[in-house]
GUDO-632747 format. One line per 5 residues: number of its first residue (from 1); for each residue x, y, z of N, C-alpha, C. Coordinates in steps of 0.02 Angstrom, whole numbers, padded with zeros to 5 digits. Layout:
REM GUDO-632747
NUM) X/Y/Z/X/Y/Z/X/Y/Z | ...
//
This chain:
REM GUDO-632747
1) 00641/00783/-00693/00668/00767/-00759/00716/00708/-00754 | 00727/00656/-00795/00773/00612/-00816/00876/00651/-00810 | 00886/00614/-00778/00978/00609/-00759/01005/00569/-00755 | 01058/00579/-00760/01107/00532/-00762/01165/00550/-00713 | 01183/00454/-00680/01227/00480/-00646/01265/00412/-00647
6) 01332/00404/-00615/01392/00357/-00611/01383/00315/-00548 | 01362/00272/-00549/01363/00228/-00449/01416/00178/-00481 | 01479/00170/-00439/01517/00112/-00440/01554/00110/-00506 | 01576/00166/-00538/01603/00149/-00616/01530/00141/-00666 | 01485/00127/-00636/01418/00107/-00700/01369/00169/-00705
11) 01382/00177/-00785/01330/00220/-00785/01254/00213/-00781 | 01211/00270/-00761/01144/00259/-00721/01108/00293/-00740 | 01042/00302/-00792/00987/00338/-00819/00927/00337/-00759 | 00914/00366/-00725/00842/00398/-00658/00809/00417/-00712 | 00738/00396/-00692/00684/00399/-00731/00647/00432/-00692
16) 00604/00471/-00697/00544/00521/-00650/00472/00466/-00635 | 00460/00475/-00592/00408/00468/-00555/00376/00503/-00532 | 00297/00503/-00507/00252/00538/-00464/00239/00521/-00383 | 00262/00514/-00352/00289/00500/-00288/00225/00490/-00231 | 00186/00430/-00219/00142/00449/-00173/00144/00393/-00150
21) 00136/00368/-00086/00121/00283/-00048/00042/00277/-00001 | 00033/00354/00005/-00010/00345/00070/-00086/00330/00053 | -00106/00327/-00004/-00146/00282/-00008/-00173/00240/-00087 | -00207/00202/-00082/-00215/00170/-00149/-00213/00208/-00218 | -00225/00258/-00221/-00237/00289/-00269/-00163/00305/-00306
26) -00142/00358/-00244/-00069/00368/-00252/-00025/00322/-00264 | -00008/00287/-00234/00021/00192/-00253/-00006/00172/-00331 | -00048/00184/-00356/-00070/00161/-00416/-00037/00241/-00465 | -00028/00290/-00443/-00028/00340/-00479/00051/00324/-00467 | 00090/00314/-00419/00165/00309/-00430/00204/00270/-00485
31) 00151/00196/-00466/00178/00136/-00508/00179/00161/-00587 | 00111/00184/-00600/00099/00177/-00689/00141/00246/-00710 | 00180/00288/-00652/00197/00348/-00682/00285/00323/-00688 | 00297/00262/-00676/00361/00242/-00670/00344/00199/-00751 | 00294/00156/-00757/00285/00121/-00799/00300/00175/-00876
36) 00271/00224/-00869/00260/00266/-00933/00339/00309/-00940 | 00386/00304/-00874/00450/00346/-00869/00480/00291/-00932 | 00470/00235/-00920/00511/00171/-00939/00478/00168/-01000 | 00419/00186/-01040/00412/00167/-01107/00440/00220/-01139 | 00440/00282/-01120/00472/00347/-01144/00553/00339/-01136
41) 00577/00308/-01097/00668/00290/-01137/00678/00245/-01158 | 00630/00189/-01195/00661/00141/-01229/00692/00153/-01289 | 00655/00214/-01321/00696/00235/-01399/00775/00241/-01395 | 00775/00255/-01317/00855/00310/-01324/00894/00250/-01285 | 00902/00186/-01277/00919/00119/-01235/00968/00100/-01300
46) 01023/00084/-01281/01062/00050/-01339/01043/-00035/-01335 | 01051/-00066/-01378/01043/-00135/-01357/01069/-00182/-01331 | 01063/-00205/-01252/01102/-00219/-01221/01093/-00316/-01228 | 01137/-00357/-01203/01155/-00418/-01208/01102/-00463/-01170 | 01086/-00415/-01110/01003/-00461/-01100/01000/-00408/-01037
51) 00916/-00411/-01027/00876/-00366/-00998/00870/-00395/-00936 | 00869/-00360/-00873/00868/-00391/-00811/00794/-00346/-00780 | 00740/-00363/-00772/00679/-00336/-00760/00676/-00349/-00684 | 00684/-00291/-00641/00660/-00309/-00556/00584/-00279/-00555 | 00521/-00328/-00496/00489/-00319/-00494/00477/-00334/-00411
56) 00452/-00286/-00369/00399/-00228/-00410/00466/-00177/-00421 | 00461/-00161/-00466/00391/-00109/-00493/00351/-00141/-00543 | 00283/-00168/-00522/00239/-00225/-00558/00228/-00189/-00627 | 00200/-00147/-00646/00166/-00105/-00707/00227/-00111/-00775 | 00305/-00098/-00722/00350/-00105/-00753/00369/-00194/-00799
61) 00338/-00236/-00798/00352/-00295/-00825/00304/-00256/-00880 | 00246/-00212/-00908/00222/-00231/-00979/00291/-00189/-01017 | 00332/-00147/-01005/00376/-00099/-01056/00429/-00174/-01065 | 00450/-00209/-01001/00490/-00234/-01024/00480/-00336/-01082 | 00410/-00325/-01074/00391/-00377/-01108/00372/-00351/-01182
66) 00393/-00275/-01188/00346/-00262/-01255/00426/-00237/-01289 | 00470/-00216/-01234/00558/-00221/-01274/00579/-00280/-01298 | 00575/-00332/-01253/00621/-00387/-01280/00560/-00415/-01319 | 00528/-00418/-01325/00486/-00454/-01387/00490/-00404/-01460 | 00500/-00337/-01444/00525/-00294/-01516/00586/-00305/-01543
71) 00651/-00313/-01477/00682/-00305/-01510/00725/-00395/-01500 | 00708/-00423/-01463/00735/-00507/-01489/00771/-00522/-01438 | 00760/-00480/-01363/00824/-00501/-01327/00788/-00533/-01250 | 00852/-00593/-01253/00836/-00614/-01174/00821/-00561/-01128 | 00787/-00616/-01060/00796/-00559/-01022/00775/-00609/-00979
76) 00797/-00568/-00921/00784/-00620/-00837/00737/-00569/-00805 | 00696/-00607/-00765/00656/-00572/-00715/00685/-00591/-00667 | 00683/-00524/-00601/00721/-00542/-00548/00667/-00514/-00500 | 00627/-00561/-00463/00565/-00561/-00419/00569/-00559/-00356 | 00556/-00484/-00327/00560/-00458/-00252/00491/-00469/-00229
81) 00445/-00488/-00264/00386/-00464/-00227/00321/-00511/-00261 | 00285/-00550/-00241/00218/-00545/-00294/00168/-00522/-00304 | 00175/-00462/-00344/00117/-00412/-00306/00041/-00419/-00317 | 00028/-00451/-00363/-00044/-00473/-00373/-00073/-00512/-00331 | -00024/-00554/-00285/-00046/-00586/-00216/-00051/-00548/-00162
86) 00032/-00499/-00160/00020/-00452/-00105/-00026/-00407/-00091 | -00049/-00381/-00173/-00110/-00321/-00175/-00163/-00368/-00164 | -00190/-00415/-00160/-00240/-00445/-00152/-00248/-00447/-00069 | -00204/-00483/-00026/-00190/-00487/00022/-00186/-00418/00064 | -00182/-00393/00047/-00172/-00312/00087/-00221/-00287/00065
91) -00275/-00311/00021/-00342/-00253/00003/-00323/-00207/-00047 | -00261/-00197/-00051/-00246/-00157/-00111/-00268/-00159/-00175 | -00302/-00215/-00191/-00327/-00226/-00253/-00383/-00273/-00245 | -00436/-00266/-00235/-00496/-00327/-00236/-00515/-00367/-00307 | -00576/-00411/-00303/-00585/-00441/-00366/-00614/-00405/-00407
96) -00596/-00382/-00468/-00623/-00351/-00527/-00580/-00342/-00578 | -00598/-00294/-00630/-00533/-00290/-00690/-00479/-00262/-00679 | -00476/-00241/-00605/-00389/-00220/-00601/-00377/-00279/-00587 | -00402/-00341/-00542/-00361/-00400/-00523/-00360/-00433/-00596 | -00410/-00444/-00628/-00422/-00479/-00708/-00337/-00446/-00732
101) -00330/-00397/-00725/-00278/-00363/-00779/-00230/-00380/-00768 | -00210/-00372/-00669/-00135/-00393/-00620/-00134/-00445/-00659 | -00186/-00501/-00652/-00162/-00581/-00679/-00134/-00579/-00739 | -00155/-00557/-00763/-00153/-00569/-00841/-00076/-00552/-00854 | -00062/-00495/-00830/00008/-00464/-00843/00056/-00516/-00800
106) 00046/-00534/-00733/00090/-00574/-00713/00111/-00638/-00749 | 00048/-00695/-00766/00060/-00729/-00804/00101/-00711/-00884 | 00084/-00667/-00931/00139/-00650/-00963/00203/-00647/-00957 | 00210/-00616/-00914/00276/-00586/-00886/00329/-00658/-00855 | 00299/-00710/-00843/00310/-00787/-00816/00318/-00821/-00894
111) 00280/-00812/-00938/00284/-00860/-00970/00359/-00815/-01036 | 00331/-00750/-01035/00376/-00746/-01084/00458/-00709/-01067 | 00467/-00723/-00988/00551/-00703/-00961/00570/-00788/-00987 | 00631/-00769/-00993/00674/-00843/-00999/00716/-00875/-00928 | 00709/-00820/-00892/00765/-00860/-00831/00696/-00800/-00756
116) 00690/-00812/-00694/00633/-00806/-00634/00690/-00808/-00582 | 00738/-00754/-00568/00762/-00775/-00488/00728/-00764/-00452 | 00716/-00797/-00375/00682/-00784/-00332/00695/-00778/-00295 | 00684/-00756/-00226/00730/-00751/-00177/00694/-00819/-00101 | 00658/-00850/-00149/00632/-00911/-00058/00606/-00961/-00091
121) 00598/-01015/-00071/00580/-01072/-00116/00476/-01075/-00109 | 00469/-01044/-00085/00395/-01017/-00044/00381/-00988/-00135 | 00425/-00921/-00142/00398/-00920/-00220/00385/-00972/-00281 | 00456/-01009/-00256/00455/-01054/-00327/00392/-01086/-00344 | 00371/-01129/-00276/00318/-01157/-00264/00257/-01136/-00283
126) 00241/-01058/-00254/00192/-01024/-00272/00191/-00999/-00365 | 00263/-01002/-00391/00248/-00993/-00486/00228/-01062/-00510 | 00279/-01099/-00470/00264/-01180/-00505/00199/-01181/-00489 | 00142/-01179/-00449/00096/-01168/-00429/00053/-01132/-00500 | 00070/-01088/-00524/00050/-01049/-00589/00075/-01061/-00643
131) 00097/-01119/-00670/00109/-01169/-00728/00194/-01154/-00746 | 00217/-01112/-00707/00287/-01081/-00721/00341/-01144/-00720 | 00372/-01175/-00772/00427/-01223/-00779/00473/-01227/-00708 | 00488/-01298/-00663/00545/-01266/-00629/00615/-01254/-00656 | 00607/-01277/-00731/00695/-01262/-00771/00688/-01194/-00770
136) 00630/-01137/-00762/00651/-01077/-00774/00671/-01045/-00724 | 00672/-01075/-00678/00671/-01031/-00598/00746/-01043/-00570 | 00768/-00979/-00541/00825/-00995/-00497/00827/-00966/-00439 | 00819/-01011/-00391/00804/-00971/-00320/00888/-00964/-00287 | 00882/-00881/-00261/00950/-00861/-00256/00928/-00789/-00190
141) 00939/-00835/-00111/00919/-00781/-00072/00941/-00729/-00071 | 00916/-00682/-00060/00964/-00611/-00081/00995/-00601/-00014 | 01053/-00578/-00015/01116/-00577/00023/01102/-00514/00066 | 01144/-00511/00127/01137/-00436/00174/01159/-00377/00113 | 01129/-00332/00144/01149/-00259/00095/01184/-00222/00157
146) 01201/-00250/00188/01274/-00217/00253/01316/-00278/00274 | 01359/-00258/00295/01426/-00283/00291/01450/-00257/00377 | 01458/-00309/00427/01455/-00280/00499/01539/-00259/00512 | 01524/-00198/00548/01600/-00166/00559/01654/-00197/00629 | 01609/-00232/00664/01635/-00265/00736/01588/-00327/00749
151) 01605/-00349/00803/01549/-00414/00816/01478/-00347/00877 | 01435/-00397/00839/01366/-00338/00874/01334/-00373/00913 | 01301/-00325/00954/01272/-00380/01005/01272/-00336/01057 | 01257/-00328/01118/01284/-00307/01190/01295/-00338/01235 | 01284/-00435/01217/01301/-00475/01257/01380/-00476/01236
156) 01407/-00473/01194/01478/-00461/01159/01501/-00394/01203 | 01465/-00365/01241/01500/-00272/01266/01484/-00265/01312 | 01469/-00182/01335/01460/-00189/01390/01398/-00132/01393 | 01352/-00133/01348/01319/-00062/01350/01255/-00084/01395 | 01241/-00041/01430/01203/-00009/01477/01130/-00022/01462
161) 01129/-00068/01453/01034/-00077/01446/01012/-00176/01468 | 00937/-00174/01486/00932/-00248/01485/00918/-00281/01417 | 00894/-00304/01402/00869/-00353/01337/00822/-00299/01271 | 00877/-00279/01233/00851/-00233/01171/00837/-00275/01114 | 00775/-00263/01088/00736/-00292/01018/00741/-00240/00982
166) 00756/-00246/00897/00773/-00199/00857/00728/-00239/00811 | 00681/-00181/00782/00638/-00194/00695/00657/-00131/00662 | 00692/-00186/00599/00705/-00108/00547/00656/-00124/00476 | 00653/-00071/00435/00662/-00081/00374/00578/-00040/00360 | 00554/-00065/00328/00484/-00055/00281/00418/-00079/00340
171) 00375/-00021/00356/00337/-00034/00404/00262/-00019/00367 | 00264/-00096/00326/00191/-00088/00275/00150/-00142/00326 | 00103/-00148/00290/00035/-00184/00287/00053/-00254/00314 | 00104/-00260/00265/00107/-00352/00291/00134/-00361/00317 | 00185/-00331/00348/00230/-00342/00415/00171/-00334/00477
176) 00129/-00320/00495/00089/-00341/00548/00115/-00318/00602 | 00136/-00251/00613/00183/-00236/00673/00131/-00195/00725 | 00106/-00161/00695/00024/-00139/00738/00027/-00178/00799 | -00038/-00247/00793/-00029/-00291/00841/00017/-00299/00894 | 00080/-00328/00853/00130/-00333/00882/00157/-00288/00943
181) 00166/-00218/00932/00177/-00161/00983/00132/-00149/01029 | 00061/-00163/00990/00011/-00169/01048/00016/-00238/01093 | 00026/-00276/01097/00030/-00340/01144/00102/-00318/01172 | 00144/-00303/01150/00219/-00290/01199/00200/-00225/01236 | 00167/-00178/01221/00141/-00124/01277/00096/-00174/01329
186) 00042/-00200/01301/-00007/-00211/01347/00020/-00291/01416 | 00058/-00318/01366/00061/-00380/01432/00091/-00378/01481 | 00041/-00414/01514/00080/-00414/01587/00144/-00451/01592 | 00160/-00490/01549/00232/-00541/01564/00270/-00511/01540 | 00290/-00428/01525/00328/-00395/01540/00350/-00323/01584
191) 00301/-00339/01637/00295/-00269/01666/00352/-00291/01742 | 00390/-00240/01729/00451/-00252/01791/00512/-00278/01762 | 00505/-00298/01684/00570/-00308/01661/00590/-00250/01618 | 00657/-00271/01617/00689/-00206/01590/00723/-00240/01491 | 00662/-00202/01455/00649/-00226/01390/00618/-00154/01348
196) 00671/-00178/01287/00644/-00119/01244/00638/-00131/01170 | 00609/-00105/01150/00571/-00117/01058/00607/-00071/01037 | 00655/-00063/00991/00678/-00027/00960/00633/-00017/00886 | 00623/00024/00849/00589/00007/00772/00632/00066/00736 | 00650/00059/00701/00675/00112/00632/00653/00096/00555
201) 00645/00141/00543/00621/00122/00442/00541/00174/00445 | 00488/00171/00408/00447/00209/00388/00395/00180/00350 | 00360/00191/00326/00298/00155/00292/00226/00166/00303 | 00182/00138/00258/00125/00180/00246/00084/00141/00325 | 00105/00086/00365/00076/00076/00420/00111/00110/00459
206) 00150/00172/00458/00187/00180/00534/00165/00211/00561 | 00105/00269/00558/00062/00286/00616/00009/00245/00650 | -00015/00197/00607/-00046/00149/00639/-00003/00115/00709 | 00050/00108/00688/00109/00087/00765/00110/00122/00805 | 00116/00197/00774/00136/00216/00806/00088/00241/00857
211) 00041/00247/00843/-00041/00254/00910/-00046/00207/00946 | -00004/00152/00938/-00003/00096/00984/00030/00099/01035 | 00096/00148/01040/00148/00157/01079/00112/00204/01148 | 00120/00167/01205/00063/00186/01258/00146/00196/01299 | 00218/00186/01308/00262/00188/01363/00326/00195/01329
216) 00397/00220/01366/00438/00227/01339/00457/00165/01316 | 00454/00102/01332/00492/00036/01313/00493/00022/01227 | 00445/00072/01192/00420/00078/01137/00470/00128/01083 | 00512/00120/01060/00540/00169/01034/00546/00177/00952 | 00509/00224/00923/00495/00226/00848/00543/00300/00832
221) 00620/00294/00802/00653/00308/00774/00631/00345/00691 | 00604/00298/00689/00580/00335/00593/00630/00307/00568 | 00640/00345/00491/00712/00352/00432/00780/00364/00463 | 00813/00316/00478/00899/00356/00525/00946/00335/00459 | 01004/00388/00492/01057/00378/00455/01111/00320/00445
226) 01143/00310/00402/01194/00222/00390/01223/00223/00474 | 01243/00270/00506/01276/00285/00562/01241/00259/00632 | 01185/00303/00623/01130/00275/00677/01103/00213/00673 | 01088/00174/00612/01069/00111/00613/01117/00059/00622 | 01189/00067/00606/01243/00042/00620/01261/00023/00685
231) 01267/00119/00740/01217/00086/00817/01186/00047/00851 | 01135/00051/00822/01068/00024/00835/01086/-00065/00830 | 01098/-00073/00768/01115/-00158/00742/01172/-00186/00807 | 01204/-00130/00836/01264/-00166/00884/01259/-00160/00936 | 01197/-00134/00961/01159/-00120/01031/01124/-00173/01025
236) 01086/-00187/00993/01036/-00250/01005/01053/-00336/01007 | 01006/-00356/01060/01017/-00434/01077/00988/-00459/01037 | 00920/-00429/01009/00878/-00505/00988/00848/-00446/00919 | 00834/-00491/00858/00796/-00443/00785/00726/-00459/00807 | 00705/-00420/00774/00626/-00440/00778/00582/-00440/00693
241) 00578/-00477/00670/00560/-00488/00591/00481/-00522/00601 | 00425/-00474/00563/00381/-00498/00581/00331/-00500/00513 | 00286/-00537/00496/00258/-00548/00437/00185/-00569/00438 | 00126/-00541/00433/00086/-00575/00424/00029/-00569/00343 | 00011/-00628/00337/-00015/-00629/00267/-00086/-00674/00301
246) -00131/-00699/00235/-00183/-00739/00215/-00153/-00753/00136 | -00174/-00833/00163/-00156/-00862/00077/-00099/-00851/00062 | -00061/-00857/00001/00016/-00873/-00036/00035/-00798/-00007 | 00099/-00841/00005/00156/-00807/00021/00184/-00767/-00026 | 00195/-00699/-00024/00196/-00649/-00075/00268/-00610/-00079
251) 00311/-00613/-00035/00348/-00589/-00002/00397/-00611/00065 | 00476/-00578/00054/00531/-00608/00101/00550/-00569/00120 | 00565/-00532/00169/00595/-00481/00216/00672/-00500/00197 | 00719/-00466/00171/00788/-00466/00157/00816/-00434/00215 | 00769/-00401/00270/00802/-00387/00329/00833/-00443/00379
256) 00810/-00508/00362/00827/-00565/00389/00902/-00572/00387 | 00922/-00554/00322/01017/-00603/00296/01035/-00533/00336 | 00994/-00480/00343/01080/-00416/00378/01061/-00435/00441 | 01014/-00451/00487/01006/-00479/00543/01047/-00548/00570 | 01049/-00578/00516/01103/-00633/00542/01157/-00621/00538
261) 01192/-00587/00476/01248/-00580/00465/01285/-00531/00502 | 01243/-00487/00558/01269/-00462/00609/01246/-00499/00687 | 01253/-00555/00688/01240/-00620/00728/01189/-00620/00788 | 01133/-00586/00751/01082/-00541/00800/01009/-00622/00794 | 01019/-00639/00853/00970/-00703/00842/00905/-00687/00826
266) 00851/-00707/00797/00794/-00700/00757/00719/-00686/00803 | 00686/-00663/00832/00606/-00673/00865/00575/-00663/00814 | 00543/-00724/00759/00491/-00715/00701/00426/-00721/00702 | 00395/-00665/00715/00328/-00671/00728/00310/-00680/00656 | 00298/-00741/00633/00267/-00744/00569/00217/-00813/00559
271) 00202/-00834/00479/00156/-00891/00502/00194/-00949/00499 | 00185/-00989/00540/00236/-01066/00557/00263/-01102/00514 | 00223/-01096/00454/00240/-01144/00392/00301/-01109/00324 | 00305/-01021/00339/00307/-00992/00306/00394/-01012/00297 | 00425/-00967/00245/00497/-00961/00213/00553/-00920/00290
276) 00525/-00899/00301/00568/-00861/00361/00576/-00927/00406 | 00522/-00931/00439/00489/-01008/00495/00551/-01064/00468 | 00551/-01084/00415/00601/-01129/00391/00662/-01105/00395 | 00698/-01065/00359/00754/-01036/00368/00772/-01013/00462 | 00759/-00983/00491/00758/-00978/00567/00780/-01042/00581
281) 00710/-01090/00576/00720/-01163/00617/00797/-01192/00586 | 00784/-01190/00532/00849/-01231/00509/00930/-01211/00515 | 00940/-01157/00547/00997/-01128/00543/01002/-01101/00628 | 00962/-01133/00668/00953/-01148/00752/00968/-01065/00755 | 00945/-01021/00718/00958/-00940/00722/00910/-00906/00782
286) 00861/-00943/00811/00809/-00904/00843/00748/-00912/00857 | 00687/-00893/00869/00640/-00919/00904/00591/-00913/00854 | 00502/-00932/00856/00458/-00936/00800/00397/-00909/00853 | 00373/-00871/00821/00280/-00860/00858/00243/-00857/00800 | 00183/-00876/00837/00135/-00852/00762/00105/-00799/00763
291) 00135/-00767/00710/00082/-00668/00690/00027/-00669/00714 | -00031/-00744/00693/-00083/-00741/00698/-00124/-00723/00773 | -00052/-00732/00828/-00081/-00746/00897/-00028/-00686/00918 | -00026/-00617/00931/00023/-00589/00933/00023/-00586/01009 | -00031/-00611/01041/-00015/-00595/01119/00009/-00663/01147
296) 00059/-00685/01110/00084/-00752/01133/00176/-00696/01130 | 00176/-00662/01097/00239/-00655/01081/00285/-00629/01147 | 00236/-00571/01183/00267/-00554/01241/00300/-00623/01299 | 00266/-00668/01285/00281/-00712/01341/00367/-00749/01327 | 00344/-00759/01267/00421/-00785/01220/00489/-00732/01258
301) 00458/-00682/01253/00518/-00618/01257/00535/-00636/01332 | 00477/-00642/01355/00490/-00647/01430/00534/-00708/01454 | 00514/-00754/01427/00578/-00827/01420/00644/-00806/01416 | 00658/-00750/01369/00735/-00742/01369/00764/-00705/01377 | 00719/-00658/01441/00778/-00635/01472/00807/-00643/01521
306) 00796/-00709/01557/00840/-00759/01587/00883/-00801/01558 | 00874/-00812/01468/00933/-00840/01448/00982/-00787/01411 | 01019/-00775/01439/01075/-00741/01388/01119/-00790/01362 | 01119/-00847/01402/01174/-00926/01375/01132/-00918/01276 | 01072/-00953/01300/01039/-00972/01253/01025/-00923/01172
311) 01017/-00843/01195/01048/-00780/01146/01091/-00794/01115 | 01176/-00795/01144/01226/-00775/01126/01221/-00833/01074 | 01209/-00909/01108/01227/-00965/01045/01177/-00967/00997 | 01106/-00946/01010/01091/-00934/00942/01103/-00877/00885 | 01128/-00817/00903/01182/-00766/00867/01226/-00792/00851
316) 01251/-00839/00894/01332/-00878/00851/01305/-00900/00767 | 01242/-00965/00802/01239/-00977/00746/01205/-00937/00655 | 01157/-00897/00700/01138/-00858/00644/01209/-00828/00601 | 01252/-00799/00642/01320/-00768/00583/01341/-00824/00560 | 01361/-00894/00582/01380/-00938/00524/01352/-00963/00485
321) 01266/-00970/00461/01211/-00967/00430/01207/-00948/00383 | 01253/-00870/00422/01245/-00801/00343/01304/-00817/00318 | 01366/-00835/00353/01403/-00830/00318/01420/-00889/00251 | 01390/-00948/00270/01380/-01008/00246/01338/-00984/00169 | 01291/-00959/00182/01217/-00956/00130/01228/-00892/00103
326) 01232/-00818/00143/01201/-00755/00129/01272/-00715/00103 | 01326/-00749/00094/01389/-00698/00073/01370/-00668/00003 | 01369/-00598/-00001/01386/-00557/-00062/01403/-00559/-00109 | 01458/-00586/-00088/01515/-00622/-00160/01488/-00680/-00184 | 01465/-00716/-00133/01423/-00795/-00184/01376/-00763/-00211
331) 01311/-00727/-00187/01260/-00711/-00233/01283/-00687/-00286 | 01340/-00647/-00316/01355/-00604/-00356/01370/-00658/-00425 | 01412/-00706/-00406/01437/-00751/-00423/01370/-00805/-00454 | 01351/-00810/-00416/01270/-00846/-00433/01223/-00823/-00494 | 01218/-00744/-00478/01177/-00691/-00512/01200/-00728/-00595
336) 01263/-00692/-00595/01312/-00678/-00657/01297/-00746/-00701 | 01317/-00810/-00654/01292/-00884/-00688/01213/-00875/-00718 | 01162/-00854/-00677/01087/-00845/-00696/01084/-00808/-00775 | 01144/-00748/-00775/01153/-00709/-00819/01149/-00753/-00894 | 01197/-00797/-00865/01230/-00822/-00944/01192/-00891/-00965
341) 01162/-00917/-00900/01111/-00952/-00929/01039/-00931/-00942 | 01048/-00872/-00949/00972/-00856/-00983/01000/-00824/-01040 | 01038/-00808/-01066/01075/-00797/-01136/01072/-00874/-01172 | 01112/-00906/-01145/01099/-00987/-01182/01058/-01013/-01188 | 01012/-01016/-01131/00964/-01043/-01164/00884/-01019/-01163
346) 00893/-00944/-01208/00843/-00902/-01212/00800/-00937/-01289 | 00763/-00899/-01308/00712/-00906/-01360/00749/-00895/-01398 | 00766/-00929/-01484/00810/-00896/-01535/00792/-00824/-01547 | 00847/-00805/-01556/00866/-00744/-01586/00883/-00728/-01637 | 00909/-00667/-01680/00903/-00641/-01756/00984/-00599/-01753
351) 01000/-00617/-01680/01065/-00544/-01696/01109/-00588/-01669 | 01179/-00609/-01679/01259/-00628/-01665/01253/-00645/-01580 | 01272/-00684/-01560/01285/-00727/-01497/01297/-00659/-01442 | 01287/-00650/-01381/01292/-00616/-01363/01347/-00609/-01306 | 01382/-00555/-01282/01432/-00585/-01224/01424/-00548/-01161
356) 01444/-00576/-01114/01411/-00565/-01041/01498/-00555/-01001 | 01509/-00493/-00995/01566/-00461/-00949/01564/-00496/-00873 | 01617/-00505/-00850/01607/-00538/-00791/01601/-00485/-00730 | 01583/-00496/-00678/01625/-00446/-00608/01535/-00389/-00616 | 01486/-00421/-00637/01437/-00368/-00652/01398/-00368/-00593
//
């Protein structure tokens, strides 16, 4: 059932859902059962100063394109994901009238938001790409969602292990981590060193990984607590962020900004050209492989664990990177500006100027 609850002073309406990921069906039965939570409380919604639509939840852009067109009010789309590329790309959705329909709704949803944050310029490209204005777009990377309690690292300490790789977060389809675990079990250019894969997080690929795991050097954690991952982030030398796609780039791992911002240098197994690939290179944060060749990656690993010089200074630089680009307080600050320029200069309206509280 629908509740309510208080996070941070703000009050918070939970909407019900039908809860399933593990396979297409279910994923389609979750989304549209969120979509229909959201047309069933619009009656009871007071009218607020402008609508902030996060996607995905994809299904969720038709309730909020069919509110602000009833009732006259701005609204910003704020774009985590593109899922009509991603579902394409992952098989999740092939060519027919569900893809006919994805399109259709995405393009709506582009033409009739007034303000598109994005979080990589890889998107912008890819809307501008889909006739999307670049006056409507504001690309605004999304910032770490942790905040580091000490300097992390174990080249910074003194803990008891050789060269630890940590992957956290969402262990789907397009992260490509399968492969990946399988070539760090199987190569020889790491047998006799002392190296370990850490992984934490969950997802509809994580038994696929996890049948890959042939030795202890392999360690799949699952769901841990703020406590244990907190650990984990200050034990490890090197992140491991990995991505693979076909065709447009659909998606940005936000595990990247808490990886730097706890000065943990980067191994990106992703594709060379991609939004990560750039950000990495440009901020001298860490090393590049390509997803596409995953049995190249072991050898990389093997390169550094004779440099610990070469680690520590690229962790230097990744934390001043984040701290430069990925601080909290600037995105917040950023957001709030996006806010008030999609109030100004939204589609006319029928109701009194609207005002936008600061500190939101």
């Amino acid at each position: 059932m629908p509740y309510r609850e208080i996070r941070n002073g703000i009050p918070v309406l939970r909407l019900p859902l039908w809860v399933g990921r593990a396979t297409a069906m279910e994923r389609y039965r979750q989304e549209f059962s969120y979509m229909l939570s959201q047309f069933a409380a619009l009656p009871a919604l007071r009218r607020p100063d402008v609508l902030v639509c996060a996607s995905p939840c994809f299904p969720a852009l038709l309730p909020a394109i069919a509110y602000t067109r009833l009732r006259a009010l701005p609204w910003l789309l704020w774009l985590q994901d593109i899922l009509p590329d991603g579902a394409a790309a992952t098989g999740l959705l092939g060519a027919g009238l569900a893809m006919d329909a994805a399109r259709r709704l995405e393009r709506a949803a582009y033409r009739e938001a007034d303000r598109i944050v994005v979080p990589s310029q890889a998107f912008s490209k890819n809307l501008e790409s889909k006739g999307v204005p670049p006056a409507k777009l504001t690309l605004l990377h999304n910032p770490p969602t942790r905040v580091p309690t000490a300097t992390s690292g174990s080249l910074n300490g003194d803990a008891p292990h050789g060269l630890r790789i940590l992957s956290m977060g969402n262990i789907g389809y397009s992260q490509g981590l399968g492969p990946i675990v399988e070539a760090f079990e199987c190569s020889p250019a790491l047998q006799g060193h002392d190296v370990k894969l850490v992984i934490t997080g969950d997802g509809v690929a994580a038994e696929e990984v996890r049948r890959r795991i042939t030795s202890n050097r392999v360690e799949m954690l699952g769901l841990v607590d703020d406590a244990r991952l907190e650990a984990e982030l200050h034990r490890a030398d090197v992140a491991l962020v990995t991505q693979h796609h076909e065709g447009a780039e659909f998606n940005f791992p936000s595990k990247l900004m808490n990886f730097m911002s706890y000065g943990l240098p980067v191994l990106a197994a992703v594709h060379p050209d991609c939004e990560v690939a750039r950000l990495v290179g440009e901020a001298r944060a860490g090393w590049i492989t390509d997803s596409s060749q995953p049995f190249r990656l072991p050898g990389q690993i093997a390169e550094l664990i004779d440099r610990p010089e070469e680690i520590a200074e690229r962790g230097a630089a990744a934390s001043s990177y984040a701290a430069r680009h990925f601080s909290q307080s600037g995105y917040v600050e950023s957001f709030e500006e996006a806010l008030r320029e999609t109030i100004l200069t939204a589609k006319p309206m029928t109701h009194e100027p609207a005002r936008v509280t600061s500190g939101a």
